[in-house]
C-alpha positions, 0 to 999 in steps of 0.5 A, a space after each residue: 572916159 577916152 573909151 566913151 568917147 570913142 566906143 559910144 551908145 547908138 540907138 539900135 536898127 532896127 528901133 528895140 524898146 525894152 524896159 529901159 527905152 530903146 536898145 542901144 549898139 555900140 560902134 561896131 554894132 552900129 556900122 553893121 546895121 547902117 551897111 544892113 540899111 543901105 543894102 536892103 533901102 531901096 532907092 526913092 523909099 526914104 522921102 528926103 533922101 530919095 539917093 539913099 540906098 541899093 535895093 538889093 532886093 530888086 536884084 533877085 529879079 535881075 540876071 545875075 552876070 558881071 554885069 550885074 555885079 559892076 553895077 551892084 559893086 558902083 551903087 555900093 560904093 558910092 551909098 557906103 561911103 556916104 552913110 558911112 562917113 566920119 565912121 570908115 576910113 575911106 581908103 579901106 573900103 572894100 566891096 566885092 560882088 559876085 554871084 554862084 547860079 541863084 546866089 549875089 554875093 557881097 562881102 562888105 570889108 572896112 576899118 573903123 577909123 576911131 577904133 581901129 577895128 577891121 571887119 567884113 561881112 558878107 551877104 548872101 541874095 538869093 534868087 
């Protein structure tokens, strides 16, 4: 039961019907696929959450410099922590951005606060 508790069922993103209605994820599974949201929403494409989002796809149109990377890295920070919250330990939070010639590169690293499970994910943006 404490394991249900923590470790619940989460409607998978994108949505999957099968035979037995919508595919779920479980928490870990989860938390990737709300990062995988936020990177990839663009800002203004949700209607009542215009704030939602970074756009990363935006950025294969931009140079990709320092300055760049800081912008990316700030956005990040701010949509993570809120979409993630109740779900990532705040403190543990992670977002490094930085780009080799054609490629942003954005390793996402967190602590999952009911299990206790840490990770990072990277992505890679290609121009």
């Amino acid at each position: 039961m404490a394991t249900r508790l923590n470790n619940p069922d989460f409607m998978k993103f994108p949505l999957e019907i099968g035979e037995n209605g919508a595919a779920t994820s479980k928490r870990r599974e989860h938390v990737r696929e709300q990062i995988e949201q936020v990177l990839f929403t663009a800002p203004g494409e949700r209607w009542f959450r215009p704030e939602f989002g970074v756009g990363v796809r935006a950025l294969v149109f931009e140079p990709n410099n320092a300055a760049l990377w800081e912008v990316t890295k700030k956005r990040l920070l701010a949509s993570l922590g809120e979409a993630l919250a109740g779900e990532v330990d705040p403190s543990s939070l992670e977002v490094t951005v930085a780009g080799d010639g054609a490629t942003l590169n954005i390793t996402i690293g967190y602590r999952l606060a009911t299990i206790n499970h840490t990770e990072k994910i990277r992505f890679a943006v290609e121009s």
